[in-house]
N, CA, C and O of each residue as an XYZ file, in Angstrom:
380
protein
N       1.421    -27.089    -58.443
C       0.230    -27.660    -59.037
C      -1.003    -27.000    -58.425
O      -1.192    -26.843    -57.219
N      -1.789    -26.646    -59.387
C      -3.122    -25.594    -58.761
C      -4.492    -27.387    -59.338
O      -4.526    -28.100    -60.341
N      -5.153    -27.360    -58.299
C      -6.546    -28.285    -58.657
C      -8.121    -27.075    -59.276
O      -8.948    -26.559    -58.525
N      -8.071    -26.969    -60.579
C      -9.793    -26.513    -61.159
C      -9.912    -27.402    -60.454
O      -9.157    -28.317    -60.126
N     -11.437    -26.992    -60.067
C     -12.877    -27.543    -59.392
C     -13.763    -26.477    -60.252
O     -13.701    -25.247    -60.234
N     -14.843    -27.578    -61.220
C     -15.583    -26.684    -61.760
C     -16.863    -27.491    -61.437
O     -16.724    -28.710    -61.333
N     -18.506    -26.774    -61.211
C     -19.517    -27.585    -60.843
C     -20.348    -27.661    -62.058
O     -20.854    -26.592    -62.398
N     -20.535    -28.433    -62.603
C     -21.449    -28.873    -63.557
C     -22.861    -29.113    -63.297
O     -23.109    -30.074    -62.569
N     -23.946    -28.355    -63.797
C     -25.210    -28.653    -63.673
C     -25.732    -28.757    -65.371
O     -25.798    -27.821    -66.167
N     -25.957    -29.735    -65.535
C     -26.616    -30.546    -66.725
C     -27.873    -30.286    -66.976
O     -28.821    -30.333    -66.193
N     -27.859    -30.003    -68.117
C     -29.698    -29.831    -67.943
C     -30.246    -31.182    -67.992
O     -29.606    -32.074    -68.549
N     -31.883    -31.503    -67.213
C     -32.555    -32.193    -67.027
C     -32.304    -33.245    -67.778
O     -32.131    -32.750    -68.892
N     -32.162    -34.496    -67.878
C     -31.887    -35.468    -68.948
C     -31.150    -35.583    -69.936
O     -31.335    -36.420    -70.820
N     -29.956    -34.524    -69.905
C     -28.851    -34.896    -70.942
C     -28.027    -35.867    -70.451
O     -27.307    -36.447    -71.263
N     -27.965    -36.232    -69.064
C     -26.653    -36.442    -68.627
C     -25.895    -37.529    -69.692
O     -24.756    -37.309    -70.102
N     -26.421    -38.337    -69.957
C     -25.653    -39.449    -70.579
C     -25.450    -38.836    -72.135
O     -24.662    -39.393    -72.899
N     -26.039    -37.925    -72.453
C     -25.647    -37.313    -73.762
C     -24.603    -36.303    -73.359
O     -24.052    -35.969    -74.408
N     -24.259    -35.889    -72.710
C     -23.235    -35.233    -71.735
C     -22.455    -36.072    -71.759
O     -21.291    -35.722    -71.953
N     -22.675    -37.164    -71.621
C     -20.894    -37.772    -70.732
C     -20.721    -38.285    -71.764
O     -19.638    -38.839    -71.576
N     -21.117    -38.589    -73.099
C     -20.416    -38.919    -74.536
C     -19.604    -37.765    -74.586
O     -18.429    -37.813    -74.221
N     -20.317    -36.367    -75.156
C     -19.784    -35.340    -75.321
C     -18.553    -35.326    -74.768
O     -17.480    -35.361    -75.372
N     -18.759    -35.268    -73.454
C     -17.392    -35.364    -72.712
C     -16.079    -36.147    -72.693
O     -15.022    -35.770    -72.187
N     -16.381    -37.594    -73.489
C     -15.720    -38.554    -74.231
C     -14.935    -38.013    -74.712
O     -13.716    -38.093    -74.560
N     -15.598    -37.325    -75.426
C     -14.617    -36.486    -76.752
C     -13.818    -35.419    -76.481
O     -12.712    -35.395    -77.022
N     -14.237    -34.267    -75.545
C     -13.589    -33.012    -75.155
C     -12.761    -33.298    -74.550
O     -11.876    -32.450    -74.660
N     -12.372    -34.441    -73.604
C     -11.293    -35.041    -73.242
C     -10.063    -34.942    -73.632
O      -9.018    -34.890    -72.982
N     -10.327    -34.912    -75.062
C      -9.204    -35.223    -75.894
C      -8.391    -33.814    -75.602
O      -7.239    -33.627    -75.210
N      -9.599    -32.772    -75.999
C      -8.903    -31.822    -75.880
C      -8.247    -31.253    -74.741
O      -7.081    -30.935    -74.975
N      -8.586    -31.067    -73.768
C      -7.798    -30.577    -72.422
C      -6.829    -31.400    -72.296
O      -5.836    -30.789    -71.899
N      -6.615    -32.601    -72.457
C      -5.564    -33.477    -72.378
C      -4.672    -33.311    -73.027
O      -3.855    -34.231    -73.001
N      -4.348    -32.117    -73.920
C      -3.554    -32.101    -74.980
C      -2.890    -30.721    -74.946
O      -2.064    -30.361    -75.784
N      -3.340    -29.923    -73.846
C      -3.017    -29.018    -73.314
C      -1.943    -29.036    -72.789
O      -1.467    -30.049    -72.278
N      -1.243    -27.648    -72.835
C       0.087    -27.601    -72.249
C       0.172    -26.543    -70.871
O      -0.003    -25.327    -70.791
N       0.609    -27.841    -69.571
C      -0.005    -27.429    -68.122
C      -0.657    -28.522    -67.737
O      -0.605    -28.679    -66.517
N      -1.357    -29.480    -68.416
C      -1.939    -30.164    -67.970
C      -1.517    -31.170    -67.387
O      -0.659    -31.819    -67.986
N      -2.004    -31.681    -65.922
C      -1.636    -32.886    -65.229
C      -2.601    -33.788    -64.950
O      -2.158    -34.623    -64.161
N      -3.894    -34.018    -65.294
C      -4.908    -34.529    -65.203
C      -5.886    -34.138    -64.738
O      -6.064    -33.017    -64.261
N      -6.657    -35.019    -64.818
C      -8.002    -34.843    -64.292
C      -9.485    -35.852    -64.620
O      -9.584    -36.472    -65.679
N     -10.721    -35.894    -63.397
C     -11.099    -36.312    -63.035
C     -12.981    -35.861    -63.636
O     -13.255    -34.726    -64.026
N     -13.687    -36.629    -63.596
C     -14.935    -36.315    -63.887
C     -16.082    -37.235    -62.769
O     -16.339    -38.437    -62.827
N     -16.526    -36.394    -61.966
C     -17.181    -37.344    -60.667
C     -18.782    -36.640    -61.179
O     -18.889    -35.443    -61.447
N     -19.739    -37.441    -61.236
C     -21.160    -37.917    -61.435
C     -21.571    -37.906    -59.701
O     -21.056    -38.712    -58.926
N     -22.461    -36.976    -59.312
C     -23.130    -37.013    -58.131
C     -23.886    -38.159    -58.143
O     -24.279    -38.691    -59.181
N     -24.142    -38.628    -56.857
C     -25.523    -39.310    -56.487
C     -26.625    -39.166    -56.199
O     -27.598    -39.839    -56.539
N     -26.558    -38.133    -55.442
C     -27.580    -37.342    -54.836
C     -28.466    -36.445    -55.202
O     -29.516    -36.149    -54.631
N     -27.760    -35.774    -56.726
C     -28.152    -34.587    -57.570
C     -28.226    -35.109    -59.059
O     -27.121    -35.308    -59.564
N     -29.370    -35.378    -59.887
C     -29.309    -35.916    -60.889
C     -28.418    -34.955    -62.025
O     -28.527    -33.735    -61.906
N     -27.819    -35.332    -62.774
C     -27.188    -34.286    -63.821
C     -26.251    -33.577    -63.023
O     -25.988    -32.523    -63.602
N     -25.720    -33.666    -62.111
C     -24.604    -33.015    -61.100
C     -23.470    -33.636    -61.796
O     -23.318    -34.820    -62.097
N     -22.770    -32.722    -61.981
C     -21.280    -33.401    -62.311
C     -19.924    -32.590    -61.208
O     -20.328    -31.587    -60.620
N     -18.975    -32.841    -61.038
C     -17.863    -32.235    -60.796
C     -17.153    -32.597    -61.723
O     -17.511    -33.652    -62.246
N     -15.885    -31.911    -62.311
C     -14.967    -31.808    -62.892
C     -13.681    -31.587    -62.434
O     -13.611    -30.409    -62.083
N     -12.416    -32.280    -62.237
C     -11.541    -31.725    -61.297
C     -10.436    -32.155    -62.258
O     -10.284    -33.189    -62.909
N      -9.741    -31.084    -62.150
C      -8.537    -30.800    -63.457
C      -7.233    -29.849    -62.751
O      -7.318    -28.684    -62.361
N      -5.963    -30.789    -62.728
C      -4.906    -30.398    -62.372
C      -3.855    -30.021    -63.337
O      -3.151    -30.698    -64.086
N      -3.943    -28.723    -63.108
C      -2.917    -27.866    -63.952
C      -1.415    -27.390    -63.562
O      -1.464    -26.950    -62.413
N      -0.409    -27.329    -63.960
C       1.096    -26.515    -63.240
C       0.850    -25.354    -63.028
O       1.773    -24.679    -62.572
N      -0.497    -24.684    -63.282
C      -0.380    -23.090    -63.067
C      -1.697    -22.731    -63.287
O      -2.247    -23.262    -64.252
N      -2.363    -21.908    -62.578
C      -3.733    -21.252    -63.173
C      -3.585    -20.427    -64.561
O      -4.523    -20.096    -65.286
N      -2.307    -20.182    -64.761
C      -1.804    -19.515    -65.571
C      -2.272    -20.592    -67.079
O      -2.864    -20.272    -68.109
N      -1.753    -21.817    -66.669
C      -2.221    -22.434    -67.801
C      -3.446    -22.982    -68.277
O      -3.681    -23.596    -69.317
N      -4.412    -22.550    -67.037
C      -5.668    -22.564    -67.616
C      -6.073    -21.771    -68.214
O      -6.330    -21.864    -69.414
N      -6.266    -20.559    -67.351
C      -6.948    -19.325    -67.908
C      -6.555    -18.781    -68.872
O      -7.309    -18.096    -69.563
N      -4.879    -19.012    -69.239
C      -4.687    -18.309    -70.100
C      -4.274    -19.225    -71.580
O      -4.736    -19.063    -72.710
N      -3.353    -20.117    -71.157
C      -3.114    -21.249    -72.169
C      -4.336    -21.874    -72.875
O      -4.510    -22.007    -74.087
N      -5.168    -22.240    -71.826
C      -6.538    -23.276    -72.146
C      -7.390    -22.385    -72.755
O      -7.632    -22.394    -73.962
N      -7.788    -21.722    -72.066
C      -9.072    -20.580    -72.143
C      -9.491    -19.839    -73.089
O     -10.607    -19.626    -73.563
N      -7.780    -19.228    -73.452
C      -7.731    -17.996    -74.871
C      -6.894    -19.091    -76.104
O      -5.960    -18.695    -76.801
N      -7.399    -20.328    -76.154
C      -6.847    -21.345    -77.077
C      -8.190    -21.232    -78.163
O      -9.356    -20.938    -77.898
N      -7.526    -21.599    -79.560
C      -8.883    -22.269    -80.205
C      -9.271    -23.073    -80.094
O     -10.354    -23.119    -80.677
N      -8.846    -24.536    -79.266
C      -8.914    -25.415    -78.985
C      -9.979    -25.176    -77.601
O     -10.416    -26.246    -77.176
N     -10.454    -23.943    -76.846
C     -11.269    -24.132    -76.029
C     -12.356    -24.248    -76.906
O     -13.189    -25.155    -76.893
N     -12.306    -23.172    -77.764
C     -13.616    -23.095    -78.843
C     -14.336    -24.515    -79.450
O     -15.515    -24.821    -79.628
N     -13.531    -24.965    -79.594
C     -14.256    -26.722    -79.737
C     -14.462    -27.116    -78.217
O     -15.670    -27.171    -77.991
N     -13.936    -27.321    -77.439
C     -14.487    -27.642    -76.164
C     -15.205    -26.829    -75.496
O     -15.490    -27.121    -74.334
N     -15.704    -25.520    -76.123
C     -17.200    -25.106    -75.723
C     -18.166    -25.675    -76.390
O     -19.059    -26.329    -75.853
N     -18.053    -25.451    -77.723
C     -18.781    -25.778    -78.945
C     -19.524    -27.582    -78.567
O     -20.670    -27.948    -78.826
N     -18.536    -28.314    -77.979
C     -19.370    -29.150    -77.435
C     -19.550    -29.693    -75.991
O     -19.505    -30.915    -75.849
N     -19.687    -29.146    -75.239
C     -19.862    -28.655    -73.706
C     -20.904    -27.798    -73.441
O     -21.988    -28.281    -73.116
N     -20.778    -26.757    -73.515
C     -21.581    -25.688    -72.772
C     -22.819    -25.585    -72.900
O     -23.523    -25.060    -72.037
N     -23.367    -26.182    -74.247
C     -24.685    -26.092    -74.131
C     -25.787    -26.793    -73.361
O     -26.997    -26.622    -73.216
N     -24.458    -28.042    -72.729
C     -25.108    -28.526    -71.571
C     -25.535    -27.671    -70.335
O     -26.648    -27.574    -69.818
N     -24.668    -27.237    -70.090
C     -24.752    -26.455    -68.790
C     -26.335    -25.575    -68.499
O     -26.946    -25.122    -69.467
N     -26.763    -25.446    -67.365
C     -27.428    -24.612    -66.431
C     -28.006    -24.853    -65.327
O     -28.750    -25.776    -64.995
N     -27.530    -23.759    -64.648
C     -26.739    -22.658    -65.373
C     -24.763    -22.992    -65.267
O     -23.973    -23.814    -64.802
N     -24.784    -21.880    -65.947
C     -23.170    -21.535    -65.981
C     -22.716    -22.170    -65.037
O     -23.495    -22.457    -64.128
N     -21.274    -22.602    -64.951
C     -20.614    -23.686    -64.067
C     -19.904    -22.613    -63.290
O     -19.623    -21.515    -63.770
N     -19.607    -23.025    -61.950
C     -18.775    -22.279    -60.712
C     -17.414    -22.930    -61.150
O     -17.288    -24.107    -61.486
N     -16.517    -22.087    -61.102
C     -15.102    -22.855    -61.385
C     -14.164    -21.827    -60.394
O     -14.055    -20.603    -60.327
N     -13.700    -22.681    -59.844
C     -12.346    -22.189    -59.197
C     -10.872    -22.974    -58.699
O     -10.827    -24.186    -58.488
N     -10.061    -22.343    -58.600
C      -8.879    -22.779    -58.418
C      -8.364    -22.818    -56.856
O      -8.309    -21.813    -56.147
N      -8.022    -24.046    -56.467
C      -7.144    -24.927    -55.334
C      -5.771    -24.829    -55.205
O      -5.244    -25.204    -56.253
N      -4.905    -24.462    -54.311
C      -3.656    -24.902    -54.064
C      -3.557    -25.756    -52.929
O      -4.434    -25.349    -52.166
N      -2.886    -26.854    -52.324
C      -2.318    -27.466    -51.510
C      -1.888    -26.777    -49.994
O      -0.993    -25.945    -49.848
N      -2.658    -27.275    -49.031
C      -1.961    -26.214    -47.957
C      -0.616    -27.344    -47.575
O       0.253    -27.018    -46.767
């Protein structure tokens, strides 16, 4: 099991129009094959800060299953235009 960690920066006052959005895109990563869950944590400290933490069987099934899916294409299509900038994403293994 590999843990995404991706950092979300929201632009200025979407957040709660963000976390509908996110309602929905849910659907999609969840429906992914690789997928073992995952988590959506709201900073305190940083307004519009999000983390995202998403456990996959393989980076393999992100990057490549998730990523090069048409099914990311809707989960950009309503995602990304939140973002800025661009989100840091990287992958965790277990020591």
């Amino acid at each position: 099991m590999i843990l995404e960690i991706a950092q979300l920066q929201v632009r200025p006052g979407q957040g709660a129009e963000f976390e509908r959005a996110f309602a929905v895109a849910q659907g999609i990563i969840s429906s992914m094959p690789g997928y073992l869950g995952h988590e959506l944590q709201r900073c305190l400290e940083r307004a519009d800060h999000y983390m995202l933490l998403v456990r996959w069987e393989s980076v393999e099934h992100h990057e490549v299953g998730f990523r090069k899916s048409e099914s990311y294409q809707e989960w950009r299509r309503l995602l990304h235009h939140f973002y800025d900038p661009s989100p840091t994403v990287l992958h965790y293994e277990r020591i």
